[in-house]
C-alpha positions as CSV (number, residue, x, y, z in Angstrom):
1,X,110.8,14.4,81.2
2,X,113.5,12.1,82.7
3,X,114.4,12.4,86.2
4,X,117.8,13.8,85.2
5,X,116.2,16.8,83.8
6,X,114.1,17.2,86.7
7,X,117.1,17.1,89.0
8,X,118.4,19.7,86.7
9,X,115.5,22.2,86.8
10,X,115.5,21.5,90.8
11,X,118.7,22.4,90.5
12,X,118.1,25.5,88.7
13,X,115.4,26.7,90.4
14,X,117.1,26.5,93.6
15,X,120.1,29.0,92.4
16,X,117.8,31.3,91.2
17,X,116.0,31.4,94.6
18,X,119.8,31.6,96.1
19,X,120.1,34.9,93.5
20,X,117.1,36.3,94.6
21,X,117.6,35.4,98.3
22,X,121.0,37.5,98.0
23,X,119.6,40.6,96.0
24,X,117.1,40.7,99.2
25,X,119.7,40.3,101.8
26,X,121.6,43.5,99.8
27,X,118.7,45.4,99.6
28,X,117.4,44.8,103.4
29,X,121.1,45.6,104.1
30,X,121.3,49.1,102.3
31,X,117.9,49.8,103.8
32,X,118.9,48.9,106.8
33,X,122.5,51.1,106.8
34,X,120.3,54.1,105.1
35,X,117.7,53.8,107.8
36,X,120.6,54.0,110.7
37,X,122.2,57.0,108.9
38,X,119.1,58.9,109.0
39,X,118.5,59.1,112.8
40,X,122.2,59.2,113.7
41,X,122.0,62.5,111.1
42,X,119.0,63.9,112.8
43,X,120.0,63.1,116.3
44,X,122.8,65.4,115.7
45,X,121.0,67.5,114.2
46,X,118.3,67.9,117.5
47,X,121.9,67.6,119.4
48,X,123.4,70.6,118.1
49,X,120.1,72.8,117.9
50,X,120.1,71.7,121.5
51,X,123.3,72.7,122.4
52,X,123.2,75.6,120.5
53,X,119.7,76.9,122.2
54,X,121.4,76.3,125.8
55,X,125.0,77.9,125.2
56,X,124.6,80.1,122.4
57,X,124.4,84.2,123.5
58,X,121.4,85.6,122.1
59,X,118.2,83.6,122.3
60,X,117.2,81.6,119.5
61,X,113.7,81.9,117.3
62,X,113.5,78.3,116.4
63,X,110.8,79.1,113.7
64,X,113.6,81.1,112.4
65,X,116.6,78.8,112.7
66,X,115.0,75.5,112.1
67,X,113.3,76.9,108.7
68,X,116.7,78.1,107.8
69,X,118.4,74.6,108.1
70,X,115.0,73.3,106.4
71,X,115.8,75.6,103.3
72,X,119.5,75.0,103.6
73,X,118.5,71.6,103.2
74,X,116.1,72.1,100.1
75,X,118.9,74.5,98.2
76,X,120.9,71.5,97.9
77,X,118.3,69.4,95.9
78,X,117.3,71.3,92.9
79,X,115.7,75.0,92.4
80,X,111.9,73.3,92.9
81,X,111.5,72.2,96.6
82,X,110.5,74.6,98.5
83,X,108.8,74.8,102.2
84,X,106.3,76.4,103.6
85,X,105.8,76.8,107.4
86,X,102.2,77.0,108.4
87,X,102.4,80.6,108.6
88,X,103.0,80.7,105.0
89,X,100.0,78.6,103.9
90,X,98.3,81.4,102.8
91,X,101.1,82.6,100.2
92,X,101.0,78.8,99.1
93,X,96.9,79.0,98.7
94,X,96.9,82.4,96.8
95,X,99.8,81.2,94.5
96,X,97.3,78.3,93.2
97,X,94.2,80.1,93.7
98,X,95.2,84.0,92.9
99,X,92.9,84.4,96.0
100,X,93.4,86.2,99.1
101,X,92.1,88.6,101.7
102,X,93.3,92.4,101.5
103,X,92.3,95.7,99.9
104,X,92.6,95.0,96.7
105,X,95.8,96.9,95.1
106,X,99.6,96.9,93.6
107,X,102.3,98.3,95.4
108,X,105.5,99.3,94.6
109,X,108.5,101.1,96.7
110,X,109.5,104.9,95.5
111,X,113.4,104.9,96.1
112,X,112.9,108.7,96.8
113,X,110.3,109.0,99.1
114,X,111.6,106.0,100.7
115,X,107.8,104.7,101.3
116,X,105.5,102.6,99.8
117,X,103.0,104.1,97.2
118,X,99.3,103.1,95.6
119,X,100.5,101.6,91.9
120,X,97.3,100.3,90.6
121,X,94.3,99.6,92.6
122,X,91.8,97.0,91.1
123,X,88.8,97.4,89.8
124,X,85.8,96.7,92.1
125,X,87.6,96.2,95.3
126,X,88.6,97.9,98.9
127,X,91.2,99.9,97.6
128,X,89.1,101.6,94.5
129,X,86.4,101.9,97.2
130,X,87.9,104.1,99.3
131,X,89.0,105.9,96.3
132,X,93.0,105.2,96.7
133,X,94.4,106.1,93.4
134,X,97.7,105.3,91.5
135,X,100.4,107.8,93.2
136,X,98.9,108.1,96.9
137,X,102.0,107.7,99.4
138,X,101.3,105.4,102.1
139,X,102.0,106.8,105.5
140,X,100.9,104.7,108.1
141,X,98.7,101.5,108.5
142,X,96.9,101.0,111.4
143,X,98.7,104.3,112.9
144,X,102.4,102.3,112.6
145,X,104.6,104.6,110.1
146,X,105.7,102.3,107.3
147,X,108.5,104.8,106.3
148,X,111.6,102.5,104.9
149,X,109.3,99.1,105.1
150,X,109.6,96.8,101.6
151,X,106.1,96.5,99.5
152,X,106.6,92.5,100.8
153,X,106.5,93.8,104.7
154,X,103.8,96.4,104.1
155,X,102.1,93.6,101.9
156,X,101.4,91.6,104.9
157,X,100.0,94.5,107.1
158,X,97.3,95.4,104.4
159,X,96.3,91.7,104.1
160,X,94.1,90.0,106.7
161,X,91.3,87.9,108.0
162,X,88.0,88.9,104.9
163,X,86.0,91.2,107.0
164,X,88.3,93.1,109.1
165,X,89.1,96.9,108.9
166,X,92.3,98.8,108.8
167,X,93.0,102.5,109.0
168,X,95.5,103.8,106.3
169,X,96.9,107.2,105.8
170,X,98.2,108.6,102.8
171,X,99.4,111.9,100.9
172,X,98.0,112.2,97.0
173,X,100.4,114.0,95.3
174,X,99.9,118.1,94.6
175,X,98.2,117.8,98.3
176,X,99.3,119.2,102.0
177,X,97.5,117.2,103.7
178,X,96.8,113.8,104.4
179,X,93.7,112.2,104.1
180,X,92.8,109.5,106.4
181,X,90.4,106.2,105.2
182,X,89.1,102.9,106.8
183,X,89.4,100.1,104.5
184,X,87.3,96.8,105.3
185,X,89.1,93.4,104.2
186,X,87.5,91.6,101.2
187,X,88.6,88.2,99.3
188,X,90.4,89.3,96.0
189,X,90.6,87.0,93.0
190,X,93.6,88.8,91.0
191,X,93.4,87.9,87.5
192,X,95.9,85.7,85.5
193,X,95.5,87.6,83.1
194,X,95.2,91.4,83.7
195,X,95.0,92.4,80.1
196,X,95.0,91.4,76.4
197,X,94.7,93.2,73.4
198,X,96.3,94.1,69.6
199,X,98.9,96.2,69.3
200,X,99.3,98.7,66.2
201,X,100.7,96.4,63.4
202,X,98.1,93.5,64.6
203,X,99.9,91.9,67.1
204,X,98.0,90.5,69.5
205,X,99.6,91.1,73.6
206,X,98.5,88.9,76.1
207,X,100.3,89.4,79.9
208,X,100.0,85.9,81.8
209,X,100.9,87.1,85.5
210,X,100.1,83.5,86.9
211,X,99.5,80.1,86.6
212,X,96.3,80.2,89.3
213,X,93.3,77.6,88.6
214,X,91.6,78.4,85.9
215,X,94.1,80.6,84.1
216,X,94.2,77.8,80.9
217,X,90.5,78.9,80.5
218,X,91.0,82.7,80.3
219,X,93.5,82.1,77.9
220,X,91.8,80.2,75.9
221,X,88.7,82.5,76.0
222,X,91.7,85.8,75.0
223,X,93.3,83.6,72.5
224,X,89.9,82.8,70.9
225,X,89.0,87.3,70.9
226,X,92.1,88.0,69.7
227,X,91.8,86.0,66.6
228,X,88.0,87.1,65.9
229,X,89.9,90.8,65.9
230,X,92.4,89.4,63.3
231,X,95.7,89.1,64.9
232,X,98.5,88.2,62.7
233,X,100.9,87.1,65.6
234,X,101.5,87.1,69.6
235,X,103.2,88.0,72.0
236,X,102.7,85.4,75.6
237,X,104.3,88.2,78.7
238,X,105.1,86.5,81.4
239,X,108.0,88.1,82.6
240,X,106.2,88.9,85.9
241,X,104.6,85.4,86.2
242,X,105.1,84.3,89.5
243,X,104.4,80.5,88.8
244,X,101.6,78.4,90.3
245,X,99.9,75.1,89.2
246,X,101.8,73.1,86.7
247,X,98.5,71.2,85.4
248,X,97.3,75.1,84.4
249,X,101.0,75.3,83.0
250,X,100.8,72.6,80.7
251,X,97.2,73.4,79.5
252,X,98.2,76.9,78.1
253,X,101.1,74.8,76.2
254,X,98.7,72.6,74.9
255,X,97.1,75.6,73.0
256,X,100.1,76.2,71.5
257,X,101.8,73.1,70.3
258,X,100.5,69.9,68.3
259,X,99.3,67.3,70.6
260,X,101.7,64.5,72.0
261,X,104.0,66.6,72.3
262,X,106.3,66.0,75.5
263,X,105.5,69.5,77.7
264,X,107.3,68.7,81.3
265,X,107.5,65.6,83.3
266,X,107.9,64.8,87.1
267,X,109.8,62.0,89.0
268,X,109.4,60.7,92.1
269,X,110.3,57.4,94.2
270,X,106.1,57.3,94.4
């Protein structure tokens, strides 16, 4: 190699390292501007919460306000991101596990009665127990009257820490009077999958009510009695299904469709 061409490689090499050298200086610059725009952003952010906690006329629950502007925040990114404060971490756990502490039964809202009534206790827990049946009209828990109160508010007062007792009081239908029982807290795994079965022209029905850890497996184990019964179809519910673990998600689909088959993807600057 003359020296001619070694000048010109020098030469090339040294505008490459100029290119490169500029794409860094861009990049460092954008980071830079980015990084600035952040705190200004959150200084007014603290500025205003600030201002607002001092001046405003009624006295402000941070928990509340803050995890409004947190969720505020999150609506504008896509339907996905959601937050949980760490008084919510027990909703987040039970939506992946299915598992929490409580007595044990569904509740739903009668419109007419304006309570909250007894829709299904579960098999084997608390609520069957203390022999609450479908129907019963809740009256109070814990002596508070829960006339008016949403199934999510009177959700919460029936949960709590595994081993603790609550009072409820409740009228069965075609009865006068009340009866009143003490209900001691247990863990309750609720199933994924409640029920399965074949219909009357061969059909098999399966209701999926979660995705919780180890839902892929009771489907596979229905899926698998369902065909030893001779199904000649299916029918997947999951019109209740209130999510959970996408890993369980994409498992059931793998039962379903041939394999390398594109399910669901996630992206992410990590």
């Amino acid at each position: 190699m003359n020296n001619e061409n070694i000048i010109s490689m020098k030469k090339l090499l040294i505008l490459v390292a100029v290119a490169c050298l500029g794409h860094l200086a861009v990049f460092a610059q954008k980071s830079k501007d980015h990084n600035f725009e952040v705190a200004k952003n959150l200084e007014i952010f603290n500025d205003i919460y600030r201002m607002l906690d001092v001046m405003y006329v009624d006295t402000l629950d941070p928990n509340v306000v803050i995890g409004n502007g947190i969720n505020a925040m999150l609506k504008g990114l896509d339907p996905y991101t959601e937050y949980y404060p760490e008084d919510k971490s027990k909703d987040l756990k039970m939506l992946l596990t299915g598992k929490y502490a409580g007595i044990g039964s569904v509740i739903r809202y009668h419109q007419r009665l304006k309570r909250v009534v007894i829709d299904e206790p579960y098999t084997n827990t608390p609520s069957q127990d203390a022999g609450l049946k479908a129907g019963d009209i809740i009256l109070t828990v814990d002596g508070k009257d829960i006339k008016g109160m949403m199934p999510t508010k009177v959700t919460e007062m029936l949960r709590g820490e595994a081993g603790t007792t609550l009072e409820l009081r409740f009228l069965r239908p075609g009865e006068e009077k009340p009866r009143t029982v003490h209900i001691t807290r247990r863990i309750i795994q609720l199933p994924a999958i409640p029920y399965y079965g074949i219909m009357d022209d061969g059909i098999g029905y399966i209701n999926l009510n979660s995705f919780t850890s180890g839902c892929a497996r009771e489907m596979r184990h229905a899926l698998l009695q369902l065909m030893s019964q001779g199904a000649k179809g299916l029918v997947l519910d999951i019109r209740d299904n209130v999510g959970g673990a996408i890993n369980e998600a994409v498992d059931i689909t793998n039962l379903f469709l041939p394999k390398g088959v594109k399910v669901v993807y996630t992206k992410g600057k990590q």
